[in-house]
C-alpha positions in Angstrom: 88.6 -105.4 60.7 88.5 -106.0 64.4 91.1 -106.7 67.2 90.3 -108.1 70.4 91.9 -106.1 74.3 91.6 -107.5 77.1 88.9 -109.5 76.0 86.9 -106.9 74.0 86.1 -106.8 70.5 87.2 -103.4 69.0 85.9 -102.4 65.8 85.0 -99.2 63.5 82.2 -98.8 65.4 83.5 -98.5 69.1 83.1 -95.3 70.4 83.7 -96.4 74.4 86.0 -98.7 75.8 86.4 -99.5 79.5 90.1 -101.0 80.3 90.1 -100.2 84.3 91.6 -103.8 84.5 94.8 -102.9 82.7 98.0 -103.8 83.8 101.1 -101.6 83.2 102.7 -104.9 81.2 100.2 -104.1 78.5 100.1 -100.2 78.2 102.0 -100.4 74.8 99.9 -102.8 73.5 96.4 -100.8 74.2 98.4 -98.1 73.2 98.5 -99.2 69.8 95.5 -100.9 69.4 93.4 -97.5 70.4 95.3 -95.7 67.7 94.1 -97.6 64.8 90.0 -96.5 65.6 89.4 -92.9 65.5 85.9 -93.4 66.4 87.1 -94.1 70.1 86.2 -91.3 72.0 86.1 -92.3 75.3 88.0 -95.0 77.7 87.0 -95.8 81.4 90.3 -96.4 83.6 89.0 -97.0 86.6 87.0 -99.4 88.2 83.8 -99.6 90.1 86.1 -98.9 93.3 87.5 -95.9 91.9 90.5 -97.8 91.6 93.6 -98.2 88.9 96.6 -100.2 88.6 98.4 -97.3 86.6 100.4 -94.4 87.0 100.2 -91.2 85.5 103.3 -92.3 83.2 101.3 -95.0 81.9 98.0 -93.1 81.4 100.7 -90.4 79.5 101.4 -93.6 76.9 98.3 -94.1 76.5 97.5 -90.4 75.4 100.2 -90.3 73.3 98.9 -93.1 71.2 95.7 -91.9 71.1 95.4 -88.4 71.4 92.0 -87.5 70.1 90.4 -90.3 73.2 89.2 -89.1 76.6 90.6 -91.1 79.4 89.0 -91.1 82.5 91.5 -91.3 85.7 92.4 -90.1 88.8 95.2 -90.1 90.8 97.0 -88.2 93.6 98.6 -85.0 92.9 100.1 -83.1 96.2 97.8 -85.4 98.0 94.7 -84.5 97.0 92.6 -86.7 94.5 92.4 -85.0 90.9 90.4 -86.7 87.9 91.4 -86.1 84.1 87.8 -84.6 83.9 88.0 -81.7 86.3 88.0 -78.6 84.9 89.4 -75.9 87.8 92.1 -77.4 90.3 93.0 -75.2 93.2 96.0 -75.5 95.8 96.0 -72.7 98.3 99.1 -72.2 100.8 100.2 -75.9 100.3 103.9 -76.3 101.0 105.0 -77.7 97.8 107.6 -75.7 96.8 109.7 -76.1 93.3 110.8 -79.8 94.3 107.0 -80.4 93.2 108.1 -79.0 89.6 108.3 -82.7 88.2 105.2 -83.9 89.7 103.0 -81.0 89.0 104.0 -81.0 85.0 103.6 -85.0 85.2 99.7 -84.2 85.8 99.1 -81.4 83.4 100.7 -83.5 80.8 97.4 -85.9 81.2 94.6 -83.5 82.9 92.7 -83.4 79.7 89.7 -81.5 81.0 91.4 -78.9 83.3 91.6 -75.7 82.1 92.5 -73.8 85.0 95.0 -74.5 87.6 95.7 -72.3 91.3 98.8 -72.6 92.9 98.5 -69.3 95.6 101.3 -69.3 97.9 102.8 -73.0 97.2 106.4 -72.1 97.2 107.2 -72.3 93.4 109.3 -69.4 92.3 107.8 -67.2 89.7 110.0 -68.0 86.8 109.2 -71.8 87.8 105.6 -71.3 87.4 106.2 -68.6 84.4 108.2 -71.4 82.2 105.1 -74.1 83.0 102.7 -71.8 82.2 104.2 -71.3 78.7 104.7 -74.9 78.1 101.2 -75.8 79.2 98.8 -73.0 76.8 95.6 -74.9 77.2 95.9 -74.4 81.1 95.7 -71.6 82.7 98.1 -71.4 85.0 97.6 -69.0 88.1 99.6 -68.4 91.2 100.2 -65.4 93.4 103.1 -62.9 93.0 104.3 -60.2 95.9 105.5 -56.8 95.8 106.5 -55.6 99.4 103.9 -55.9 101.6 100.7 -56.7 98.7 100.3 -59.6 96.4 97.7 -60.6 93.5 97.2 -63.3 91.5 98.7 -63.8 88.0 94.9 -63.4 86.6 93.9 -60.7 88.1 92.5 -57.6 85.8 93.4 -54.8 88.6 96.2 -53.8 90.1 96.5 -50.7 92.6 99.7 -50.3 94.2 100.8 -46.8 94.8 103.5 -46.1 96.7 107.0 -48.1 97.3 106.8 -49.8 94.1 110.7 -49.6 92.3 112.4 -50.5 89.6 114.1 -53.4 92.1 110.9 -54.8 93.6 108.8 -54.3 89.8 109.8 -57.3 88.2 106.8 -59.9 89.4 104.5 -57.4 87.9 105.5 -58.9 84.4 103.3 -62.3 84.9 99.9 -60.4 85.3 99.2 -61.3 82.2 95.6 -60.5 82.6 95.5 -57.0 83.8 93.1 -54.6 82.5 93.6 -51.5 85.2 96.7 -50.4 87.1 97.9 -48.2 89.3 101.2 -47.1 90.3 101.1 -43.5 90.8 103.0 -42.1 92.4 105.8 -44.6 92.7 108.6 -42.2 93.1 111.2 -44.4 92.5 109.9 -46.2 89.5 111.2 -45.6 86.0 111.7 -49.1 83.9 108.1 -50.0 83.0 109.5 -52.7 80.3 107.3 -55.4 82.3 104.1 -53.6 80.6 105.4 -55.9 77.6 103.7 -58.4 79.0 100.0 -57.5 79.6 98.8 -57.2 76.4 94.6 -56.7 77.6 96.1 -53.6 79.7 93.7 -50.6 79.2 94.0 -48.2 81.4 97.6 -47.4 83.2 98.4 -44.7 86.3 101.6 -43.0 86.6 101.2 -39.8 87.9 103.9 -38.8 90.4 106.5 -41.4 88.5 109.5 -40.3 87.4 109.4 -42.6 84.1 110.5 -40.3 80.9 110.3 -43.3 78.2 107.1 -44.9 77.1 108.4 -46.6 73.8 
């Protein structure tokens, strides 16, 4: 069988569709009528301008209908022009802050091709960008964390810090995730290391001078 959007025949066959001149009144309908051909693989959004008449929300719909399709899109995300086809996105001291919680899950709930995303030094507290980082797996989702006067990014696969590290100021340590080699010796007034939980690709660890008497 065949159906006809927005003046296009769709069959079994269709692997690419271009729809840059939907309208948001009839993002349920393609919705639905995507769904029902697997073979689509691919659907153009935009228009030779580089232009679209839908939001993110609408392209979401569309996704959610069809989730094995491509879509090709860009919009604005903390003002800066992102496609659905990038693969790294970087924001680097941007004043953002946690207000920009809603939009910045809005876009990773579309960005189909982006499998890493920076935010170093936007203003989004660490348990902020912790939780979206486990909601969003296929991402990886980077930002910066501090300890006193140093900082390193969540990625990062060393960590030196000897010296004023403390069971108060320890805690960021737990979103390294990534971290092959650290040291914190001697931190003389460090003895929870429960954060080590968390960095499961953790080789090699420095504690000399540490007063830490449990390593269970």
């Amino acid at each position: 069988y065949t159906l006809i959007l927005l003046g296009q025949e769709l069959s079994q066959e269709t692997t690419e569709v271009n729809l840059s001149v939907l309208e948001p009144s009839r993002v349920k309908e393609a919705a639905q009528k995507l769904g029902l051909f697997p073979n689509i693989t691919r659907v153009e959004l935009m228009d030779s301008y580089g232009q679209s008449g839908l939001t993110p929300e609408h392209v979401k719909l569309l996704m959610q209908d069809a989730p094995n399709v491509r879509f090709h899109y860009s919009f604005s995300l903390f003002g800066r022009t992102v496609s659905t086809t990038d693969e790294r996105i970087e924001f680097v001291k941007e004043e953002i802050g946690n207000e920009g919680e809603a939009e910045l899950r809005c876009a990773l709930d579309i960005l189909q091709g982006c499998r890493y995303i920076l935010l170093d030094d936007c203003g989004f507290d660490d348990a902020v960008m912790a939780q979206i980082r486990e909601d969003y797996p296929n991402t990886e989702v980077v930002w910066r964390i501090h300890i006193e006067n140093r900082s390193w990014l969540t990625d990062t696969d060393t960590i030196r810090a000897v010296y004023h590290v403390t069971d108060e100021n320890s805690e960021p340590l737990q979103y390294c995730t990534k971290t092959k080699y650290m040291d914190l010796g001697p931190s003389e007034e460090l003895t929870d290391i429960s954060f080590l939980a968390n960095m499961p690709e953790l080789e090699i660890l420095i504690l000399s001078g540490s007063p830490v008497a449990d390593l269970s």
